[in-house]
C-alpha positions in Angstrom: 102.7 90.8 88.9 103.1 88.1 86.5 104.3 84.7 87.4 108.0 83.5 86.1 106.0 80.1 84.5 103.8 82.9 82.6 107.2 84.0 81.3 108.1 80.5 80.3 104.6 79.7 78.1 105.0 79.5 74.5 104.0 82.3 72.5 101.4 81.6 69.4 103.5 83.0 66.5 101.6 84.3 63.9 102.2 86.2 60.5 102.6 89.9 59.7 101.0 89.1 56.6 97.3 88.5 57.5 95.5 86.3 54.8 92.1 87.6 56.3 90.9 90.9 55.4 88.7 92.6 57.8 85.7 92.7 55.4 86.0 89.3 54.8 84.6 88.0 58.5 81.2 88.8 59.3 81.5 89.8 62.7 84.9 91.7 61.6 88.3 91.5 63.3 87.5 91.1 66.8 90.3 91.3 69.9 89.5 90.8 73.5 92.2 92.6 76.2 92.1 90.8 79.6 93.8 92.3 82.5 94.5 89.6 84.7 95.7 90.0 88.6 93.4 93.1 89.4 92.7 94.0 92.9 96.4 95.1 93.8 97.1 98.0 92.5 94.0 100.3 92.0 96.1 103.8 89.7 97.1 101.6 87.5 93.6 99.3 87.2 91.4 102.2 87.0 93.8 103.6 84.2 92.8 100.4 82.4 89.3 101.7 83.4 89.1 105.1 81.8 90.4 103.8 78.7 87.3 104.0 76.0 87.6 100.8 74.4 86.0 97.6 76.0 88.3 95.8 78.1 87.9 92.7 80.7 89.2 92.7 84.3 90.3 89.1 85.7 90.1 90.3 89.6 91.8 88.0 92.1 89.8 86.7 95.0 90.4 87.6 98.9 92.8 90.7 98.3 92.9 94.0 99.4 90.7 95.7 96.4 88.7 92.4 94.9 85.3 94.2 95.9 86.4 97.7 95.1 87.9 97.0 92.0 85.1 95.0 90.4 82.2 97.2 91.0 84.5 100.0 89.6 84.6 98.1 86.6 81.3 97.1 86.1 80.4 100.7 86.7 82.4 101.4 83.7 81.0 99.3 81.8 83.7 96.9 81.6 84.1 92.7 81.5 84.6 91.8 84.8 86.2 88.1 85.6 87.5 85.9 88.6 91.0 85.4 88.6 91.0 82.0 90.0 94.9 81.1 91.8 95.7 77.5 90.7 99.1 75.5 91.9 101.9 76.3 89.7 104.6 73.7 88.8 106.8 75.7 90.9 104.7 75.1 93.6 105.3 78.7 95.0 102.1 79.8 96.5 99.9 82.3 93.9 98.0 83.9 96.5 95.2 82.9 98.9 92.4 81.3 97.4 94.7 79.0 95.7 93.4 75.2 94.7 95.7 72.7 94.8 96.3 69.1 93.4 96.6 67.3 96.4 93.4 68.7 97.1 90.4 66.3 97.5 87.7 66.4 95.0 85.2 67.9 97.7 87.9 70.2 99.4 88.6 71.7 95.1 85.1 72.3 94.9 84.5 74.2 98.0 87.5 76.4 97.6 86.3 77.4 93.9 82.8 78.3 95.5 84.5 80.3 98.2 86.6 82.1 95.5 83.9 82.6 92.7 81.5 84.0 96.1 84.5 86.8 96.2 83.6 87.9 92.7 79.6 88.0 92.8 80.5 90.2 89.4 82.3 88.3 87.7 80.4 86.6 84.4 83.5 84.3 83.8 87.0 82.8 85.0 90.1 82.3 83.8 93.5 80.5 86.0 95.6 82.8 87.8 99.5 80.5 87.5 98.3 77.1 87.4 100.7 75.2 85.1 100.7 72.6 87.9 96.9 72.1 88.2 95.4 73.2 85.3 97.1 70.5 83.4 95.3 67.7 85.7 92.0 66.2 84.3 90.4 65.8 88.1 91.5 69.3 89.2 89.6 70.8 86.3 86.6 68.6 86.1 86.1 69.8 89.1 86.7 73.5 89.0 84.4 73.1 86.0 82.1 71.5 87.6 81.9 74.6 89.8 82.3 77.5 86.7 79.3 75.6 84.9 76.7 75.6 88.1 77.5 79.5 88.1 76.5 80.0 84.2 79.8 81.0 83.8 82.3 81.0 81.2 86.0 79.6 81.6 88.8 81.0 79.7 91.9 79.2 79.5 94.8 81.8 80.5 97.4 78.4 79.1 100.3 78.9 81.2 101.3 75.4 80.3 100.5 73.9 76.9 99.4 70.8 78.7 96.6 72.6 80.0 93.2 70.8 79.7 91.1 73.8 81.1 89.5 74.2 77.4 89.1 70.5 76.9 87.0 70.2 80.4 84.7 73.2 80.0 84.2 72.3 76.2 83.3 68.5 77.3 80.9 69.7 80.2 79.3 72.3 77.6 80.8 75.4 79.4 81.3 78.1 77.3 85.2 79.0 77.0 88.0 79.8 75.0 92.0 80.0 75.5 94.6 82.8 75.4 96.5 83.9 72.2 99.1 86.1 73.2 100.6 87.7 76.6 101.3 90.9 76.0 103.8 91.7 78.9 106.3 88.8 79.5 108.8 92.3 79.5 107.7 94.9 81.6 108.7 97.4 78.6 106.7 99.7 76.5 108.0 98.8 73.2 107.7 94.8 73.8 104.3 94.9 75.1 103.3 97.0 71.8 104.9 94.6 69.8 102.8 91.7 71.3 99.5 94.2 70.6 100.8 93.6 66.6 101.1 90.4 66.7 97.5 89.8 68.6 95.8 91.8 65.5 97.8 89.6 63.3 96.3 86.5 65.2 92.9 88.1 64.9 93.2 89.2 60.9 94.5 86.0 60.0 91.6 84.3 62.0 89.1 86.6 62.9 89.8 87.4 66.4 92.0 86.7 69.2 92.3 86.9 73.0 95.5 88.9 75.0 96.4 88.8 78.3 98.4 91.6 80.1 98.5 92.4 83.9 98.3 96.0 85.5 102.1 97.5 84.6 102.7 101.0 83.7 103.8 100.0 80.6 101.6 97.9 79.1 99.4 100.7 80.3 100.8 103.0 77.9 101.5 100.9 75.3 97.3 100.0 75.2 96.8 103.6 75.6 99.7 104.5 72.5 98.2 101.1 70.1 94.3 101.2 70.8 93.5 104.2 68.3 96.3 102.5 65.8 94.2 98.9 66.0 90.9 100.3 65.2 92.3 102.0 62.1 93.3 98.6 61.3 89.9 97.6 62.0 90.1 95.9 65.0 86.9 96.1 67.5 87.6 95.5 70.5 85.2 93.6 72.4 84.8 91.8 76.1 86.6 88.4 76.4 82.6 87.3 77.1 81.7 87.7 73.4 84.5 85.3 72.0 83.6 82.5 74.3 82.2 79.5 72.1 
């Protein structure tokens, strides 16, 4: 579900001792959940689904469920995304729809409009992998290029800390923002809840944050276990579309 160089990406470490109290931020402590990879396993993403908090699907393009899986969740009144499959410095294939650096400028462009076409619900996008091309200035520009003639937002998933996903869709005036935490680097209950603390920590400290998890059973549970425990904390959850900037 996940790929080994999301395993590999640095983790933002952030205090257990947030210096921002909730009251103290207008807009109060704000955290974003994106499921990214959606469009595989359909219990397991509707779970996500019937879960009453907002929550944002990243749905990859030309797999079995992409259609089905998005109109589910934009009947339920969820974020819905385009999980966009980008060459990984492994150079193992992500899945079909992938763009690649040895691409041509014309040949990136064409491939992002077939894969954002998949989506037609999707209000934003955000790399599936990518540690290879999302870290190259062209490749981006590009896929930019593409994200901003759809009004749509980019969020960068950073599965490299070279990334320049960000820098491109800040530069062309594209609305975005970048990932805080993975949630699910260990396909285990008590880890993935663990990574839920340390995203409110991110968000207290300064006044929201963005997580990433993927459609396991346990992180699953471990939302379904932590949600009620992060609102008392006074955390609102909200879609990944309202902390774009």
């Amino acid at each position: 579900m996940q790929s080994p160089e999301a395993k590999a990406s640095p983790q933002v470490q952030a205090s257990t001792s947030p210096s921002v109290a909730p009251s103290e931020n207008p807009n109060g402590v704000q955290v974003a959940i994106i499921i990214d990879d959606c469009g595989q396993w359909l219990s397991t993403e509707r779970g996500y689904l019937a879960l009453p908090i907002p929550l944002t699907l990243s749905v990859l393009p030309h797999v079995t469920y992409t259609a089905q899986i998005a109109k589910e969740a934009a009947d339920a009144g969820k974020g819905i995304m385009l999980h966009l499959p980008m060459e990984p410095l492994s150079h193992v294939n992500p899945g079909p729809g992938e763009i690649k650096t040895a691409m041509t400028d014309d040949a990136i462009s064409k491939q992002t409009e077939d894969d954002v076409a998949q989506v037609p619900l999707a209000k934003g996008v955000n790399n599936h992998e990518g540690s290879e091309a999302s870290a190259d200035t062209r490749v981006m520009r590009d896929v930019i290029g593409v994200v901003k003639a759809h009004d749509l937002f980019f969020i960068d998933s950073r599965t490299n800390a070279k990334s320049v996903g960000a820098e491109q869709a800040q530069d062309a005036g594209v609305p975005n923002a970048s990932r805080d935490v993975f949630l699910d680097n260990q396909a285990d209950v008590a880890y993935t809840e663990s990574m839920l603390e340390r995203t409110v920590a991110i968000a207290k400290r300064t006044g929201s944050a963005i997580a990433i998890g993927h459609p396991k059973p346990t992180t699953l549970a471990a939302l379904r276990d932590m949600y009620p425990k992060m609102e008392a904390a006074g955390v609102h959850f909200v879609l990944a579309s309202d902390l774009v900037h």
